[in-house]
N, C-alpha and C positions, 0 to 999 in steps of 0.2 A: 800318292793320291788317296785323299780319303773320299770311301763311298757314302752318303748320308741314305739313309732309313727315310728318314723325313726332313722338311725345310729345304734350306741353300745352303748348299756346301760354302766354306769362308772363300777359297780361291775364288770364287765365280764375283764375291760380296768385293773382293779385294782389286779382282780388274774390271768392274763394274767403276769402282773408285777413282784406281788408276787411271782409268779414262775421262772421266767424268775432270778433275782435276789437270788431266791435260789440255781437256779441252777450253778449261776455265782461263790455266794459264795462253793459250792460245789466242781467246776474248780479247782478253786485258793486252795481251802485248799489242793484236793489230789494234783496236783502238789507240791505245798510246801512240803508236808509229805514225799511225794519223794525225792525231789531235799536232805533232812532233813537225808536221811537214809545212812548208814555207806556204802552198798553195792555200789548205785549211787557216793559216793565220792570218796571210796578207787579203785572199780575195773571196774566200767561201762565206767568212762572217756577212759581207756587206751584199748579199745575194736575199730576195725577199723570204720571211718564213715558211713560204708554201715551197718555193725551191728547195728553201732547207730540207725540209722538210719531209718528202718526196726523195730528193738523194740519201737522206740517210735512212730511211724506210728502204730503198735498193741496197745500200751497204748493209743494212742487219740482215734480211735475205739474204744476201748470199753468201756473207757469214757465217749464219744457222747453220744454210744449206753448207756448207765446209765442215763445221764446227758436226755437223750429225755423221756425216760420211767421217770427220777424222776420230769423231766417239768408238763407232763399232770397229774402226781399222787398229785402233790403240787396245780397245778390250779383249779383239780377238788373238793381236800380238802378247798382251799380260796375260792371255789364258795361257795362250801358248807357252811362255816363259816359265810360268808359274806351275801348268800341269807336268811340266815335262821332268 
């Protein structure tokens, strides 16, 4: 473990990353799984755009909300990994 004088030490730069990027990949896959599902093809399209609209406004909430909780759970695991 290196101690810095001054700045961010790179570990800290590095599971900042690693997280950040899980969470990305995390994004993209439930969207896809989504977009993926017989429901969102056959009957979500033909729903007015204010519905639309409105549902997917509560799917990116609570998305975020996952996606922030699995940020710092994944950085604290690379700190871990990485100071150890």
């Amino acid at each position: 473990m290196r101690i810095a004088l001054h700045g961010v030490p790179s570990e800290i730069i590095l599971s900042v990353v690693g997280g950040s990027l899980s969470v990305i990949v995390y994004l993209i896959w439930v969207h896809y799984s989504v977009y993926k599902t017989k429901y969102y093809n056959d009957e979500f399209k033909y729903f007015a755009v204010e519905k639309r609209l409105i549902i997917y406004i509560g799917f990116l909430l609570a998305n975020l909300c996952v996606a922030f909780l699995l940020f710092w759970l994944l950085t604290l695991i690379f700190a871990a990994l990485i100071f150890v």
